[in-house]
SENUDO-164257 format. One record per atom (N, C-alpha, C): x, y, z. Coordinates in steps of 0.001 Angstrom, whole numbers, plus 500000, padded with zeros to 6 digits. Example, Ala and Ser with C-alpha at 12.3 -4.5 7.8 and 13.67 -1.06 7.14 Angstrom:
2
513190494310507800512300495500507800513200496700507800512850497750507080513670498940507140512900500030507870
//
This chain:
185
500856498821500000500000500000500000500900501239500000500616502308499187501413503603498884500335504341499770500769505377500023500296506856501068500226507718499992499114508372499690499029509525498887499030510895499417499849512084499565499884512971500517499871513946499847498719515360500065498905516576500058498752517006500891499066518765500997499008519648501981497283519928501838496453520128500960495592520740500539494459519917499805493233519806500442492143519140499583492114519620498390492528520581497622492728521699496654493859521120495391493941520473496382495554520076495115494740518584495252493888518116495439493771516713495099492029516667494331491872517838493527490297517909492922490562516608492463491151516958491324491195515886490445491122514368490445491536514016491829491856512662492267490499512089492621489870510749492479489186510074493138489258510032494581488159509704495121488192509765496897488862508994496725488818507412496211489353505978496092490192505772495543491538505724495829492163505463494161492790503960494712492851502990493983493664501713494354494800501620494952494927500809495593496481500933495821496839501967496454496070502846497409496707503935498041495410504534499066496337504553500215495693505719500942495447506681500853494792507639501237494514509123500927494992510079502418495986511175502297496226511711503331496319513005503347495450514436504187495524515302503660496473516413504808497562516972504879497739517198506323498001518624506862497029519531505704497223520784506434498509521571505892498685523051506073499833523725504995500675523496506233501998523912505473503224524514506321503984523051506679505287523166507497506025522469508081505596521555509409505326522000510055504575521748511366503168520817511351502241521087510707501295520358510535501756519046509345502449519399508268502852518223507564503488517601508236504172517645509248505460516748509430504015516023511105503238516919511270502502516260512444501591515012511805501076515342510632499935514326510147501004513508509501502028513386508916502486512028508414503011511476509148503428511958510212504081511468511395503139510027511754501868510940512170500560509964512510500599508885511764500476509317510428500074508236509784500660506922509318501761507020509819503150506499509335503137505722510693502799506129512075502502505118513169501434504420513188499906504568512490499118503731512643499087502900511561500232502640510362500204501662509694501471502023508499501886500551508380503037501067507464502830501125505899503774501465505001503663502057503859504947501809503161504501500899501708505923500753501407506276502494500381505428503294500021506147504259499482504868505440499670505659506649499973504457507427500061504792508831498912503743509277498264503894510190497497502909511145497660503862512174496999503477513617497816502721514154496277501983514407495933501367515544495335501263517470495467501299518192494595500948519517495073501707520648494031501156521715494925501519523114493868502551523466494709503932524292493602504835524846493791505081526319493092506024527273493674505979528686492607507366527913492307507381528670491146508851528097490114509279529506490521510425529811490992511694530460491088513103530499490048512891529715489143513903529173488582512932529339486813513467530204486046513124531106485141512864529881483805513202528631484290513877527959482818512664526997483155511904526807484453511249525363484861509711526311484232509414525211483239508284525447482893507055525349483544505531525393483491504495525228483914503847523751483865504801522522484407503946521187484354504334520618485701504842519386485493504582518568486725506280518398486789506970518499487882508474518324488318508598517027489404509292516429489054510093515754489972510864516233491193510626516227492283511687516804493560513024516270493566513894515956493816515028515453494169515729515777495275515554516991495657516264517533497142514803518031497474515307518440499001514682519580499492515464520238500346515333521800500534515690522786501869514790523692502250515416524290503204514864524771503963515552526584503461514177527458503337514697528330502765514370529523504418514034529018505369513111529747506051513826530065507740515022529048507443515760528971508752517509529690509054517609529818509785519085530520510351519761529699511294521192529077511176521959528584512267522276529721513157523009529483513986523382530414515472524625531002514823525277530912513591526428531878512567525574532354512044524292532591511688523426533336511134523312533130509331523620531948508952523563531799507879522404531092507602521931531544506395520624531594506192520608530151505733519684528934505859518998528208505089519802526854506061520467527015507247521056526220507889520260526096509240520061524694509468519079524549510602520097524285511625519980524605512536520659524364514166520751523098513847520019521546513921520288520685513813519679519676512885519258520149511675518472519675510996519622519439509747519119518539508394520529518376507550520163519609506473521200520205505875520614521535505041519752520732503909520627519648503528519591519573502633519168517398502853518007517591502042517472516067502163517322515464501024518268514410500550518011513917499001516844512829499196515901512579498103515007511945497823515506510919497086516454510058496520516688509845495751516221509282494766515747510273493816515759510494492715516225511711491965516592511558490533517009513434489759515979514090489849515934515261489933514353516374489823515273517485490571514799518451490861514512519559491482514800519856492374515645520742493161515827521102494523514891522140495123513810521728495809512793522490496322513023523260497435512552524582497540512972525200498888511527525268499844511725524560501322510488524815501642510704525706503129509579526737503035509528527457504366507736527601504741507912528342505595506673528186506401505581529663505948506280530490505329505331531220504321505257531293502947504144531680502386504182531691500896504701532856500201505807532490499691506667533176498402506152533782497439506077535680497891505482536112496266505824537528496544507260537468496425508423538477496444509551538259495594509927539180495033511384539458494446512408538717495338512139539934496077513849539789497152513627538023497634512704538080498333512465536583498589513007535527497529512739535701496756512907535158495574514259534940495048514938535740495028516407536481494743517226535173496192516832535450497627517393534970498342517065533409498522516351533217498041516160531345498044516687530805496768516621531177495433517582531180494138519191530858494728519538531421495116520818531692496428521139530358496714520138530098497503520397528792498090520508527457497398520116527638496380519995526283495172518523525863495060517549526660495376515872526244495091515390526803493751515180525765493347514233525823491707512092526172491927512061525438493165510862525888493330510803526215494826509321526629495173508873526782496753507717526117496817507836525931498459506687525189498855506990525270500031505802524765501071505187525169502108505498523806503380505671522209502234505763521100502988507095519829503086507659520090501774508329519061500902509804518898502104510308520030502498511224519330503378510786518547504624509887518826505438509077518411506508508231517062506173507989517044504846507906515430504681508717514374504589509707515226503650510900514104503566511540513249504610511614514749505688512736514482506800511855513374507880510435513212507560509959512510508163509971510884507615510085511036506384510042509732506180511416508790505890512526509653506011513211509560506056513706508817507490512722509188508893513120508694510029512627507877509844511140507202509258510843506271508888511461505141508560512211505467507265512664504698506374512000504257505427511044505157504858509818505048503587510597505459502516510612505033501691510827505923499878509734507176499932509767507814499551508844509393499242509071509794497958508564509665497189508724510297495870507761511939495734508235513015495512507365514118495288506788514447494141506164515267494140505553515697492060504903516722492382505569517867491778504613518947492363504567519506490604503511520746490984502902521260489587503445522655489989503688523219489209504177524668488791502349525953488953502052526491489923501176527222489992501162528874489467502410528883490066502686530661490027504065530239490067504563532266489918505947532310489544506682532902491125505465532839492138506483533185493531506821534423493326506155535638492348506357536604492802504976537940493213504687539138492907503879539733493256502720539270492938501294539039493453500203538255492729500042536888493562501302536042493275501517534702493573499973534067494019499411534667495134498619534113495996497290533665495046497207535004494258495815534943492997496364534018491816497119533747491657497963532994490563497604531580491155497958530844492232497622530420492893496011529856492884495686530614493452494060530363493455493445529859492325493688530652491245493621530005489689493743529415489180495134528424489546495613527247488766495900526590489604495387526355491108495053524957491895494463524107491393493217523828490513492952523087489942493093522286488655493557523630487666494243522879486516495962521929487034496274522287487870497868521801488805496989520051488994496172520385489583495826518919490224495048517618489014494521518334487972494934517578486846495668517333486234496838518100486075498441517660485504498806516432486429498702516705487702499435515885488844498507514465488738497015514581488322496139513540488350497180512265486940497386513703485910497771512625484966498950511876484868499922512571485395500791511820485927500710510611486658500273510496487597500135509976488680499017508516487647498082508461486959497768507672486434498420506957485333499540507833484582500495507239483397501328506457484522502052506966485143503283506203486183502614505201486802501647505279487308501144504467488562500131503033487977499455503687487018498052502809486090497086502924487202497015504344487848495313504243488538494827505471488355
//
């Protein structure tokens, strides 16, 4: 049995309540609540692979408007005690998924700034998002495979939020079709 995970009932229109072969898990935005609900879910039953669905802003000028592969994730949102940005006190800077894709930057607000923008580019993030490191690092204590797939919504800068709103649903049919070519459900 696979774990199907978004942050957002929003990013999963497209999907059947039912889909075979998979649980359905929805766990709320941000770091904190993702990393609380898979946590859960990951103790009341195991999972040989769990995949993440969802919308990302592309930061990275060249990544077009479809469905990306993750491959890393960081953390764009944190400071070590040298004050360098994107370094957690004790967390790893970054978390490979392994697979090739994308180095995602995730923090705990939504990205739809320049400068913001400018300073997570910096760090090696092609996109943003709200959950993707906080899942990983969880399943990672696990010891689950996690594969991500996120859809390109907005460009993470002024607007973002209405950009956003707009193409949550066309995102979650890209991600639907994917997810049925790769998977056959």
């Amino acid at each position: 049995m696979r774990l199907l995970v978004a942050a957002l009932e929003a990013e999963l229109v497209a999907f059947p309540a039912e889909l075979p072969g998979f649980d359905r898990l929805v766990t709320g935005p941000g770091k904190l609540q993702g990393a609380f609900a898979l946590t859960r879910a990951l103790e009341a039953k195991p999972y040989e692979e769990i995949l993440v669905v969802g919308t990302a802003g592309a930061i990275d000028e060249r990544l077009e408007a479809a469905v990306h592969e993750i491959g890393a994730a960081i953390q764009h949102d944190v400071t070590d005690i040298d004050g360098i940005v994107g370094q957690h006190v004790s967390l790893p800077a970054e978390i490979r998924l392994g697979r090739p894709g994308v180095t995602i930057a995730t923090g705990d607000h939504f990205v739809d700034d320049a400068d913001a923008v400018a300073l997570i580019r910096s760090l090696g993030g092609g996109l943003v998002d709200m959950e993707t490191y906080a899942y990983a690092w969880v399943a990672q204590q696990f010891g689950i495979p996690i594969r991500v797939l996120k859809a390109v919504s907005d460009r993470a800068q002024d607007d973002a939020i209405t950009d956003w709103r707009a193409a949550v649903a066309a995102c979650s049919a890209q991600l639907r079709d994917v997810v049925r070519s790769e998977y056959g459900v």
